[in-house]
N, C-alpha and C positions, 0 to 999 in steps of 0.2 A: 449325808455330808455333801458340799457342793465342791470339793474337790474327789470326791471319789471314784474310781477307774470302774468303770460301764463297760460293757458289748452290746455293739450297736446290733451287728447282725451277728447273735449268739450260734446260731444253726448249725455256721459255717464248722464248728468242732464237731461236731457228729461226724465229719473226715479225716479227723486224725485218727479214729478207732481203725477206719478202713484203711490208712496208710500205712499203718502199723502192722497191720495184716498183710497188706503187700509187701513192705519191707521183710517179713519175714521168709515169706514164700518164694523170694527173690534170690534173698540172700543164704538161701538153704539150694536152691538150685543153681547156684551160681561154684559152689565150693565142690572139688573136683573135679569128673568128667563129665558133671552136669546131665546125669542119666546114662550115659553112652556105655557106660559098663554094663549095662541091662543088655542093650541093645548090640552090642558088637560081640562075636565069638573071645572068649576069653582067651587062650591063646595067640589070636592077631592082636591084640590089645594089648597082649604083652610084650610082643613080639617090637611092635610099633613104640611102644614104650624105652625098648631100648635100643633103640633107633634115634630116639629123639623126637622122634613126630608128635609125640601129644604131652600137651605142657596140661598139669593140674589149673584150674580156671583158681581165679580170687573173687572176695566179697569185696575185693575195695570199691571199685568204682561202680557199683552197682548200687552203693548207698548215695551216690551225689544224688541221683532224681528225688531220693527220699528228703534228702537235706536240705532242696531243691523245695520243696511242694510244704513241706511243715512252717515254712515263714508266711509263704504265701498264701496257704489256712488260715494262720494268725492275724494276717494281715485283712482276709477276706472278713473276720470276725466281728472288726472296727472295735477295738480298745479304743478309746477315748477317755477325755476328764470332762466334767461339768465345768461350765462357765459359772462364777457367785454371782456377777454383775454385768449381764453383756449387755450390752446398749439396746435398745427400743425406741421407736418413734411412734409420733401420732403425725397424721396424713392433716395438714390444712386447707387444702381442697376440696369440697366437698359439693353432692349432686344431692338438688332435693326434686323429687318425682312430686309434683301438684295435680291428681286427678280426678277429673270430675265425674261425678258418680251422681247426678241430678237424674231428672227424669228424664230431660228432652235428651240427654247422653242413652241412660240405660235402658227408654222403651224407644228410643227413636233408631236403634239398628246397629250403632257405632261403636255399641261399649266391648266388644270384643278386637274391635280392628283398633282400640286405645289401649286396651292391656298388652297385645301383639307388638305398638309402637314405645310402649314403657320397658319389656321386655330387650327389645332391641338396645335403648339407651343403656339399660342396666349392663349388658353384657358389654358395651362399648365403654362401661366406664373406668376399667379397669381397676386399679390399686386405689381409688380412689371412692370414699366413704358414701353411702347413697342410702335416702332416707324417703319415705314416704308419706305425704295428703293428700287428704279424702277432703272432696267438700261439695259442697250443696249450695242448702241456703245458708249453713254455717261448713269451718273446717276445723279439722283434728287429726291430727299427729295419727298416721296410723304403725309406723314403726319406725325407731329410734335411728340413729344410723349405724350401717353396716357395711361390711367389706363381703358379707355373704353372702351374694347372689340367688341363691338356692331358697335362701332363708326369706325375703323378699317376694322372690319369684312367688314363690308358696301364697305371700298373702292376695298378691295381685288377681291370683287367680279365681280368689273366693268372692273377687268385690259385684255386689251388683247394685239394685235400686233401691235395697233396703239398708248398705251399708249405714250412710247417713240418712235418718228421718226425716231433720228441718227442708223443708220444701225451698224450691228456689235455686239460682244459680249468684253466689258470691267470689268470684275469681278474684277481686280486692281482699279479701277476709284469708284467704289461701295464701295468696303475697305477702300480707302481712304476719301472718304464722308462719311461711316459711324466711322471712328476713331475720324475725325475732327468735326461730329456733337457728338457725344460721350466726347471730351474735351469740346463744348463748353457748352452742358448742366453738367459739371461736374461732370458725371457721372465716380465711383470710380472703377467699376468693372463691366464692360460692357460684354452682350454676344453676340455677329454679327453669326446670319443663315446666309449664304450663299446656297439662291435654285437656281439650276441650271443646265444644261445637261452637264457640264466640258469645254464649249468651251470656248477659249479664257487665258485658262491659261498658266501662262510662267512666266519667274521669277518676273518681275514688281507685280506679284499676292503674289510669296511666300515673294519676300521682304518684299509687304505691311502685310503678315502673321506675318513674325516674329515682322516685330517692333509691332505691337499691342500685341501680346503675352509679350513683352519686358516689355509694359507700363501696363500690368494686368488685357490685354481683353482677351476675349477668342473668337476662329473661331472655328464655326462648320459648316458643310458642309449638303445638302440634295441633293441626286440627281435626276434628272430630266430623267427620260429613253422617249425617243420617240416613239413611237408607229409609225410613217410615218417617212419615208426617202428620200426624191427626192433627185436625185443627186446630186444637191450644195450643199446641208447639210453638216456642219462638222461631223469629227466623235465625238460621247461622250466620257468622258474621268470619269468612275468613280472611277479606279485605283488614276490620279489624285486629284480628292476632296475626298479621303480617305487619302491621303499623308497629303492634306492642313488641314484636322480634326486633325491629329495627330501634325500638325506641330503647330497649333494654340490654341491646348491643348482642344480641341473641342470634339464633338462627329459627328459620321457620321451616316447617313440612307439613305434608299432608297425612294421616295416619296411616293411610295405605301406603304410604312412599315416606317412611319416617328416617329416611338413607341421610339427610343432608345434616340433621339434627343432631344423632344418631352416631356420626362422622366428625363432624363439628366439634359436641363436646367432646369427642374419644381423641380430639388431635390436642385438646387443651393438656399438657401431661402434668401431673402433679408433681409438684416444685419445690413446695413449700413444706417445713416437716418441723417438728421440736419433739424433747424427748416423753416417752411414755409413763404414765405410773405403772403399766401392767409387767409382769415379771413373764418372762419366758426361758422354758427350758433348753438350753444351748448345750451341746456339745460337743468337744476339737476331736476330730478323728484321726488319730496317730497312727492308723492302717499303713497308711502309704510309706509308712519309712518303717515297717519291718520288712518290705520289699527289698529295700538295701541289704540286709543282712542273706536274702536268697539269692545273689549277683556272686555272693564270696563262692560258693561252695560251685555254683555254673560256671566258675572259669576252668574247672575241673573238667567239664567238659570238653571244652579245646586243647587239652592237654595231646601231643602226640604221643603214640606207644609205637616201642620196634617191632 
């Protein structure tokens, strides 16, 4: 039932068994001379007794701690109700990671210092949804988007030159899978990394820049430097993905130094929200107001005795 009364933290009552047994042990040594009859010659005990000097003890106020500590169990326990309906959002900002997994990336040295600068991004993007492409000479979706970090992380890890097959570098074909996945999760204000050594760029790349800038993405660039060269290797272009950061209203870095990127989108904060289909289990924790009922029985405490 989704009104039904839950404990949050059930454990907490395995302490009332033990209070219960303090309370007894208390209030059994509390009543009389609290042992002292053992312990004092019986005749001075008498003696003193009628005298006045020794008054029988009571159990009363030896129960306030008890009366004291049983709300505050309850309350440690967290009684609650389930919420039927509580509210949910979906996040309309959203990050999509573009990373190139070509050759001249994954045999030319770089492709570890790009998952290092992806990795960075993802953690700086906080509450906001982040999805990942692969691409080559063609791109594809490699995970949907997510708020799990862990979950991402995980794939980034595994990518290398055999990710994608198709040969070639298409950084336009990447743009344009991550605009059109970006319309169709309706995402309001999208940020597209683009990591990458600069090959393959040429206008088909800056058209796809500007029309996302147009419709209220932004492109940011990291670059990929190679460390290996063999001959067929293109050359890197990071003159160019400094052009494409500025054109796409973006920020650029280098993959070793992926701070400014990295910083950049993590200062954009998510703004934008509307409500969710997904249902989530909500709880009101009513703990804290059987505290008040432990206040009554402590004032008991301050009480003076003659």
């Amino acid at each position: 039932m989704s009104d039904a009364l839950v404990l949050l933290r059930p454990y907490w009552l395995l302490a009332l068994p033990l209070i219960a047994l303090v309370a007894m042990i208390v209030a059994r040594r509390s009543r009389g001379l609290a042992g002292w009859e053992r312990a004092v010659d019986p005749r001075l005990l008498a003696a003193m007794q009628r005298l006045g000097s020794v008054v029988p003890g009571t159990a009363r106020r030896t129960w306030l701690p008890i009366l004291i500590a049983a709300p505050i169990v309850l309350g440690l326990a967290g009684p609650g109700m389930r919420d039927a309906n509580p509210p949910t959002f979906r996040n309309l900002d959203g990050i999509v990671l573009a990373m190139d997994v070509s050759r001249s990336v994954a045999e030319g040295g770089g492709l570890e210092d790009a998952k290092a600068a992806a990795q960075l991004v993802l953690q700086r993007a906080g509450a906001r949804p982040v999805m990942l492409i692969v691409f080559a000479g063609d791109a594809f979706v490699a995970t949907a988007f997510t708020t799990d970090p862990e979950a991402l992380g995980s794939t980034l890890a595994v990518l290398d030159a055999e990710t994608v097959p198709a040969t070639g570098s298409r950084p336009d074909r990447a743009l344009a899978l991550a605009r059109q996945t970006l319309a169709d999760a309706n995402i309001l204000n999208g940020d597209v990394v683009l990591i990458t050594d600069g090959d393959g760029l040429g206008p088909a790349t800056v058209a796809e820049t500007e029309t996302m800038r147009a419709a209220g993405m932004h492109v940011s660039t990291i670059f990929v430097e190679p460390t290996e060269r063999p001959g067929d290797m293109p050359v890197p272009d990071p003159a160019g993905l400094q052009r494409m950061a500025e054109a796409g209203d973006g920020f650029y870095a280098a993959a070793n130094e992926p701070w400014s990127v990295a910083e950049g989108i993590g200062q954009r904060a998510a703004s934008r929200l509307e409500s969710s289909d997904y249902a989530v289990l909500f709880v009101t924790d009513y703990g804290r107001y059987l505290l008040i009922l432990a206040l009554f029985p402590a004032l008991g405490l301050f009480r003076r005795t003659s």
